[in-house]
C-alpha positions in Angstrom: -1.0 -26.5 20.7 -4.0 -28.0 21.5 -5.4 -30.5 24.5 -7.8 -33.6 24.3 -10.2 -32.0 25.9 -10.7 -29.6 23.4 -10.6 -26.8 25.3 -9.8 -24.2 22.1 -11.4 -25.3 18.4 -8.1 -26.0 15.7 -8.1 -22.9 13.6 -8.9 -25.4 10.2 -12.0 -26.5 12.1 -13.0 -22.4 12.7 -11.8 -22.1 9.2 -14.4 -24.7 7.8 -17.5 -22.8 9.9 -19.8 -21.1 8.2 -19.5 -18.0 9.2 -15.6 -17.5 8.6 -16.1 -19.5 5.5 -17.9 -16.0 3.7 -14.4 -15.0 1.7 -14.4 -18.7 0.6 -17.9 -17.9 -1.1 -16.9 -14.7 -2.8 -14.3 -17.3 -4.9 -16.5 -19.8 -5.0 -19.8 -19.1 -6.2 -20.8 -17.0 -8.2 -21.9 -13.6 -7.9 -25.5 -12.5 -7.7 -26.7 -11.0 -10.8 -26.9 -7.3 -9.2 -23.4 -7.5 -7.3 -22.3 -8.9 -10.7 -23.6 -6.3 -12.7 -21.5 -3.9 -10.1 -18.6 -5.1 -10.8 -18.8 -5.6 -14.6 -19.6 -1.8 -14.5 -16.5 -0.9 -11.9 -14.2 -3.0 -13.9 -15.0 -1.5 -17.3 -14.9 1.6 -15.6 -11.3 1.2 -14.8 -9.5 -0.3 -17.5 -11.4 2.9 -19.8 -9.7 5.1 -17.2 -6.1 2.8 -17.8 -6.9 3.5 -21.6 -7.7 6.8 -21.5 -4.2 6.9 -19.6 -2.4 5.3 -22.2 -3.6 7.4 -24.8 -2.6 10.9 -22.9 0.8 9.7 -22.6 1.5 8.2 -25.8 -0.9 9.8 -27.7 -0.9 13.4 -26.3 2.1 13.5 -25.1 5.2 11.3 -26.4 4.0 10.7 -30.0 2.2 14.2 -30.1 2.3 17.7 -29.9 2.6 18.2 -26.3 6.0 16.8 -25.8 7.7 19.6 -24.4 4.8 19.9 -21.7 7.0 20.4 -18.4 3.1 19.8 -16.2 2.3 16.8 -17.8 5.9 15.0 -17.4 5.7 16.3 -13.9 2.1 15.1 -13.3 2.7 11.5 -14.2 5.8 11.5 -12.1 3.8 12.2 -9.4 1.1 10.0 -10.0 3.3 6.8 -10.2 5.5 7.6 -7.1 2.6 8.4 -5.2 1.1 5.0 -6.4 4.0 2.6 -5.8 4.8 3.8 -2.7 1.1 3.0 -1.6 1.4 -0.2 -2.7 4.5 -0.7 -1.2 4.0 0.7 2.0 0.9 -1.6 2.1 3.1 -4.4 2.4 5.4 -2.9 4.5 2.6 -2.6 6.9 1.5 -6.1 7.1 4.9 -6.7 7.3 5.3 -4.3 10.8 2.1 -5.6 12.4 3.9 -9.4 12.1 6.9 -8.3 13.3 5.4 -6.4 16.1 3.1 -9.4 16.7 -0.3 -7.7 16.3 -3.0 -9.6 17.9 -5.5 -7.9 15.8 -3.3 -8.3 12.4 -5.0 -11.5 10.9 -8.1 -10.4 9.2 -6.2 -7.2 7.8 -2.7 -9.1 6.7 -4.1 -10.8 3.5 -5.8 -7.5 2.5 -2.7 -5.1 2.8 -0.4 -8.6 0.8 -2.4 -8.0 -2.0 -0.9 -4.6 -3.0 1.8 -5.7 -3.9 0.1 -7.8 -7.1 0.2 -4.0 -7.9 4.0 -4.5 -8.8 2.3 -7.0 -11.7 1.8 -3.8 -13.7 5.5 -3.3 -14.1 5.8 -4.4 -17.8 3.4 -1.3 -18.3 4.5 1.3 -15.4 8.2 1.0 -15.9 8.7 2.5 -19.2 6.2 5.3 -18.4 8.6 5.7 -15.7 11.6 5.7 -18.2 9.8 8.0 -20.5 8.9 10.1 -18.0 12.5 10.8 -16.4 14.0 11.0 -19.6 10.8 13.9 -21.0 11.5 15.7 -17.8 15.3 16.0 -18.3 15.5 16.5 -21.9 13.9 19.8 -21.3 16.9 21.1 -19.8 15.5 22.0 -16.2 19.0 20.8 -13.6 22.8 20.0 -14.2 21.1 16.3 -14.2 23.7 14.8 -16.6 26.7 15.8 -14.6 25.1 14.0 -11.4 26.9 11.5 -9.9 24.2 8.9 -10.5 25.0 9.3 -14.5 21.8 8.5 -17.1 21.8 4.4 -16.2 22.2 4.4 -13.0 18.9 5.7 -11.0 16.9 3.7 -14.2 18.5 1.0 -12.9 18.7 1.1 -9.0 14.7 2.3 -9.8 14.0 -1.0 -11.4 16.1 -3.4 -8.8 14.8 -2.1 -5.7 11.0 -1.5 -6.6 10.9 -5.1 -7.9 12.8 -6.8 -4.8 10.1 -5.0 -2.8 7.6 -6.2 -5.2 8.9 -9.8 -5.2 9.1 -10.2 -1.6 5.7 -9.6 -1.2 4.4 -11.8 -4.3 6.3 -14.5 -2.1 4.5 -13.3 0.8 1.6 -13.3 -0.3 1.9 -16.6 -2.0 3.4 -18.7 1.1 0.4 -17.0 3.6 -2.5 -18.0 0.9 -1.2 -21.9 0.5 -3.9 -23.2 3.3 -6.4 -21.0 2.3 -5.7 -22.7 -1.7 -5.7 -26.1 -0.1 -9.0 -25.5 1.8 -10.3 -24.2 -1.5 -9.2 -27.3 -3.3 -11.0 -29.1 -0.8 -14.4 -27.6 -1.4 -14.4 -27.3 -4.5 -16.6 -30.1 -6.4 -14.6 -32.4 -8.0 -14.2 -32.3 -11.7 -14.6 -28.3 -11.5 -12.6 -26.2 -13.1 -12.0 -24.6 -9.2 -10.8 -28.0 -8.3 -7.9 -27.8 -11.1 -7.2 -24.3 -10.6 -6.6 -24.9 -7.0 -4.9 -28.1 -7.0 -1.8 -26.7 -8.8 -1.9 -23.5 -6.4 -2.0 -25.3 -3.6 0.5 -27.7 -4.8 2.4 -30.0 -2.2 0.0 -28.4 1.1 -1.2 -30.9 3.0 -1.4 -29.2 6.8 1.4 -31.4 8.2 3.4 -30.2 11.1 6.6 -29.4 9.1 5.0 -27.5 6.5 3.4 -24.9 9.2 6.8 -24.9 11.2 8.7 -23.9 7.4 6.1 -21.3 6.3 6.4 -20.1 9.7 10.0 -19.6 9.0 9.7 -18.5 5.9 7.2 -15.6 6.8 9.6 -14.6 9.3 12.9 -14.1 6.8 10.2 -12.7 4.1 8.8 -9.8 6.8 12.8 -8.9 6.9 13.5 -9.2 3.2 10.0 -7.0 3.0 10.8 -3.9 5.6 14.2 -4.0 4.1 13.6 -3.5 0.5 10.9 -0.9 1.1 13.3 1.3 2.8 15.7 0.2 0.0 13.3 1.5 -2.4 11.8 4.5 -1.1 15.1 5.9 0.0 16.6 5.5 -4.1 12.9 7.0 -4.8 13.5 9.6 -2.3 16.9 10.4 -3.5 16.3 10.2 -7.5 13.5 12.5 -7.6 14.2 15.1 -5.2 18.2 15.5 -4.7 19.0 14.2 -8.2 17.2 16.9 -9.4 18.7 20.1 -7.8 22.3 20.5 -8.6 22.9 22.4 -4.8 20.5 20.7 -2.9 22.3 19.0 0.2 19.4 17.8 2.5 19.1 13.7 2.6 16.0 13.3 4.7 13.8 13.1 2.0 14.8 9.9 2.5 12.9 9.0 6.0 10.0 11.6 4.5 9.4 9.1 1.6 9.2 5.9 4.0 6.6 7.5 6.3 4.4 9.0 3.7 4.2 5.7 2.2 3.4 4.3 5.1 0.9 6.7 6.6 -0.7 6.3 3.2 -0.9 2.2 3.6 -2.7 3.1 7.2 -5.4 5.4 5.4 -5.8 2.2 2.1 -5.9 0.0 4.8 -9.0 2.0 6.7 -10.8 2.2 3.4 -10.1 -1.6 2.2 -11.6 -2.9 6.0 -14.7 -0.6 5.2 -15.6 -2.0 1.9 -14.4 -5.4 2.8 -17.0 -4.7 5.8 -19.8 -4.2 3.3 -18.9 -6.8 0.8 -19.0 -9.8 3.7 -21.9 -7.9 5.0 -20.9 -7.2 8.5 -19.4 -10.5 10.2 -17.8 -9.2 12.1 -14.1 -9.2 11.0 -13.5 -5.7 11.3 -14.4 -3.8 13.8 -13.9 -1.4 16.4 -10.6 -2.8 17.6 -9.1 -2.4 14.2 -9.9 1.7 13.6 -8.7 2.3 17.1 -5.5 0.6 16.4 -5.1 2.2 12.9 -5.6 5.8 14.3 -3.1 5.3 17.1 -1.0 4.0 14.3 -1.9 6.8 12.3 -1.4 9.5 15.4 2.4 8.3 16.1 3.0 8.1 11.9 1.6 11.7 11.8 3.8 13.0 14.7 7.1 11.6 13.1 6.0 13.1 9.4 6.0 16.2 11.5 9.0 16.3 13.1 11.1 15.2 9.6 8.9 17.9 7.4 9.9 20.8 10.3 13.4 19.1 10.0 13.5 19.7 6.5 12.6 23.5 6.4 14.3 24.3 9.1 17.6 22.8 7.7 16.8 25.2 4.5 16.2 28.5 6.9 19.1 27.6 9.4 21.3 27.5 6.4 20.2 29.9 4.0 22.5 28.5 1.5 20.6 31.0 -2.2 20.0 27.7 -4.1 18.2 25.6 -1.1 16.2 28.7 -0.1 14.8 29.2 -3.3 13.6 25.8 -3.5 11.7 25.9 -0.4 10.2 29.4 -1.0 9.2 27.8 -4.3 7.2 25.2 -2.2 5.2 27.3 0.1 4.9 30.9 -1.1 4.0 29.7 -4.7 1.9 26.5 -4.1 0.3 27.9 -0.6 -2.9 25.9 -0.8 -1.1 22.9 -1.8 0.7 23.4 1.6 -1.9 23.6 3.4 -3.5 20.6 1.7 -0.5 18.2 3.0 -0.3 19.7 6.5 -4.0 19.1 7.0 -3.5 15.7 5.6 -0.6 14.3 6.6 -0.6 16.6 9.7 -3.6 17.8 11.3 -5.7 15.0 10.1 -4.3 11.7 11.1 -3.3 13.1 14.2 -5.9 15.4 15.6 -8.8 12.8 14.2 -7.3 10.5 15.9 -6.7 11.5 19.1 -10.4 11.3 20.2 -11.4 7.9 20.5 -14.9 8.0 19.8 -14.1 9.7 16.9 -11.3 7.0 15.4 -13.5 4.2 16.4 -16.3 5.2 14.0 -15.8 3.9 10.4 -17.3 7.0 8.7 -14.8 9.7 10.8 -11.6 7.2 9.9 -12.5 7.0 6.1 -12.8 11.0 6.1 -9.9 11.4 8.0 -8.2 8.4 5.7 -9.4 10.8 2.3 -7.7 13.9 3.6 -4.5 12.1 4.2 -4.4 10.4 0.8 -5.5 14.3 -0.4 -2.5 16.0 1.6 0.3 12.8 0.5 -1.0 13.6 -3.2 0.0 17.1 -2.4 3.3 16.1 -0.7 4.4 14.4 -3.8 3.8 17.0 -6.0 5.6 19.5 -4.0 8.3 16.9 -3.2 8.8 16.8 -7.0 7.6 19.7 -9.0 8.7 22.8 -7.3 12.5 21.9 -7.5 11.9 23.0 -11.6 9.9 25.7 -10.4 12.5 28.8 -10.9 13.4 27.5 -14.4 9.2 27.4 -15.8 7.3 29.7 -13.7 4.6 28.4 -11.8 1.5 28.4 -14.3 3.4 25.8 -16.2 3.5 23.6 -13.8 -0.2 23.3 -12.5 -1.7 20.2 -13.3 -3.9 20.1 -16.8 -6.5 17.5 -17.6 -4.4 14.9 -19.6 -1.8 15.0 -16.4 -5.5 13.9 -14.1 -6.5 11.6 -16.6 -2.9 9.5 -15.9 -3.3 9.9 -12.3 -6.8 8.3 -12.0 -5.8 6.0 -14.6 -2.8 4.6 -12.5 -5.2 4.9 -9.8 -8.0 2.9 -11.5 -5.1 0.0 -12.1 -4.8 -0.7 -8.0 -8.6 -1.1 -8.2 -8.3 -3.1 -10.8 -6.1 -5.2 -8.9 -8.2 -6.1 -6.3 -11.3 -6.6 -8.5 -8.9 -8.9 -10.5 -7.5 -10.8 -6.9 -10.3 -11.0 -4.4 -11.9 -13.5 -7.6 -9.2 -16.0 -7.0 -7.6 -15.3 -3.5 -9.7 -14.8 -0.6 -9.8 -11.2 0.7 -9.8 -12.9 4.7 -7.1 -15.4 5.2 -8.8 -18.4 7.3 -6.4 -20.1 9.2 -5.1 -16.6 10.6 -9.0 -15.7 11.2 -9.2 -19.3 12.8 -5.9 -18.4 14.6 -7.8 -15.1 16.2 -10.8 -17.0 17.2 -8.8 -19.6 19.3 -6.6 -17.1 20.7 -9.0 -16.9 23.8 -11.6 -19.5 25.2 -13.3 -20.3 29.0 -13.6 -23.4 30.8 -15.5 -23.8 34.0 -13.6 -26.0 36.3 -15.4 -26.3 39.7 -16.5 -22.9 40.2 -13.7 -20.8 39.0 -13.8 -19.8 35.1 -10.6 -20.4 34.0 -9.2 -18.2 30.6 -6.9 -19.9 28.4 -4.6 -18.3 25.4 -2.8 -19.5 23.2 -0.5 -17.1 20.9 2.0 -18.2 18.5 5.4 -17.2 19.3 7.1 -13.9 18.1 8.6 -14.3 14.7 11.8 -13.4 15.8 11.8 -16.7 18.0 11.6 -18.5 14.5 
């Protein structure tokens, strides 16, 4: 890959540099007292709010007096579809922008990998998940129980596709960070604690030419296995939630609408995540203009195709005017009209008319607004996606969200921050062979008096 003359730096050697080393600081050293403070604060923060969770559902809710509370099962329904398929979709992303071979994809692929160590809160989401479907049907709302998927059955394609998605990126994430653990291990001073820690996570790495050529191949089968489960799983989410629900309701492209949503959502995480990353390497210059640009673009063509699949989806309902389907769909937009409005302007207007000026998607302030609004209008997706179907059989004020319900959505929310306050300690938020990769893509060498350009790109991972 690489000539005697040295006419491009190995990626290791970039790796090593100062300057790309800064992600290898943040797990190194320790924290100033101030940033530390921070984040004692933030992290205490969050697990009150996962506390504060667990107590409305168990202690409000399931073991209380508000049992038969159709808004609150509904609420927290919401909240953790809207959550997994964020996490999800993050890894589906990274997973895309290899397979598409991204030029710009290495300082954002480790950041979007570590969603899925959101998938480590299982043990605890799952039978809130359980609970939740079981609350929500015990009240009597559909002809659930004479469904075709029977009581076992979504519980159970729920948990086997949502945790192959899961485990496909934990292996992703895992194979892509073993030279960063190595490099690590190498740092470290010996007899540390660091040493130990990363010795056994970097475990047989040694940088030899067969062990890049088999984690190249390796990525390449796992960005398959990835793309694939995530369909898998949003399309049983999709289905379960939405179709399972209303006895007479035909349509299947909830489906496709699940997939994109998740994905557009990934594309407004992944905004926010380079902006704070940004400000916690203070500025050097491994996110930057070229990445918004790309992101709105991304977020432009995402926002087009929600479009066309929403319009779809109504216009199936009108066309056919079947009484059942109908009422559904009035239920969505002539009783929750501001809601409506909320996920057309954010998964509509938003991503795509923000985006299409460039000065505006290159500017890190106009893509985090733009990236609030669309988490804002997908929050409001969900919700209608989900809650209106049992709209004709409760009326509409008991359905609207109460404070216990906002309490377990910021609480699942504050356990994805947590996860990244808990990772970024141990796993470098930057991967540093793939930022040593990007450097060396490029370099100039006079010869005579021409300036010759030289590139060098890994090959497709298809070609693996």
């Amino acid at each position: 890959m690489f000539d005697n003359d040295n006419i491009l730096t190995s990626p290791r050697s970039i790796a090593l540099s100062v300057d790309a080393s800064s992600p290898l600081q943040l797990v190194l050293d320790e924290p100033q007292q101030s940033r530390l403070t921070k984040l004692r604060l933030m992290t205490l923060i969050c697990v009150g709010l996962v506390l504060a969770a667990g107590v409305a559902i168990y202690g409000y809710a399931y073991f209380g007096h508000h049992r038969n509370d159709p808004s609150f099962w509904h609420i927290s329904l919401v909240s953790l579809l809207f959550w997994i398929g964020l996490s999800q979709g993050m890894v589906a992303l990274s997973a895309l922008l290899r397979i598409t071979h991204a030029s710009w994809r290495y300082p954002l692929n480790r950041l979007l990998d570590i969603g899925s160590l959101f998938g480590l809160w299982g043990p605890l989401l799952l039978p809130v998940l359980v609970i939740t479907r079981r609350q929500i049907y015990a009240l009597g709302s559909s002809d659930y129980r004479d469904n075709v998927w029977r009581l076992s059955g979504p519980i159970f394609w729920d948990a086997l596709t949502i945790g192959t998605a899961f485990l496909a990126g934990w292996m992703l994430l895992y194979l892509t960070s073993l030279p960063d653990f190595a490099i690590l291990r190498d740092r470290a001073g010996e007899g540390s604690k660091e040493k130990k820690f990363y010795t056994r996570l970097a475990w047989f790495w040694r940088g030899s030419e067969h062990q890049w050529r088999v984690l190249r191949r390796a990525e390449g089968v796992l960005v398959v296995g990835i793309l694939t489960t995530f369909v898998g799983s949003q399309t049983v989410l999709g289905w379960d939630f939405q179709l399972a629900a209303a006895r007479n309701w035909d349509s299947s492209i909830f489906a496709p609408l699940y997939t994109l949503s998740s994905l557009l959502g990934a594309l407004a995480l992944a905004v926010l995540l380079m902006t704070i990353a940004n400000r916690i390497l203070r500025g050097r210059g491994f996110f930057n203009s070229e990445h918004y640009n790309n992101l709105g673009r991304f977020m432009v063509a995402i926002g087009l195709v929600w479009f066309y699949f929403r319009f779809c989806d109504y216009l199936t309902a009108w066309y056919g005017h079947l009484p059942e389907e109908w009422l559904i769909q009035q239920s969505r937009t002539s009783t929750f009209p501001v809601l409506v409005l909320l996920m057309i302007i954010g998964c509509f207007g938003a991503p795509v008319f923000g985006n299409m000026i460039p000065a505006i998607r290159k500017q890190p302030w106009a893509s985090c607004t733009i990236s609030l609004l669309v988490l804002v209008g997908l929050a409001a997706q969900r919700y209608l996606d989900t809650v209106p179907t049992f709209a004709p059989r409760y009326g509409t004020q008991a359905l609207l969200p109460t404070l216990p319900a906002i309490v377990v959505f910021f609480g699942i929310a504050a356990m994805f921050i947590l996860t990244y306050l808990l990772a970024i300690r141990y796993i470098p938020i930057i991967s540093w062979w793939g930022i040593g990769k990007s450097q060396t893509r490029i370099a100039q060498r006079k010869m005579g008096n021409t300036i010759v350009t030289v590139m060098v790109e890994d090959p497709p991972l298809w070609e693996t």
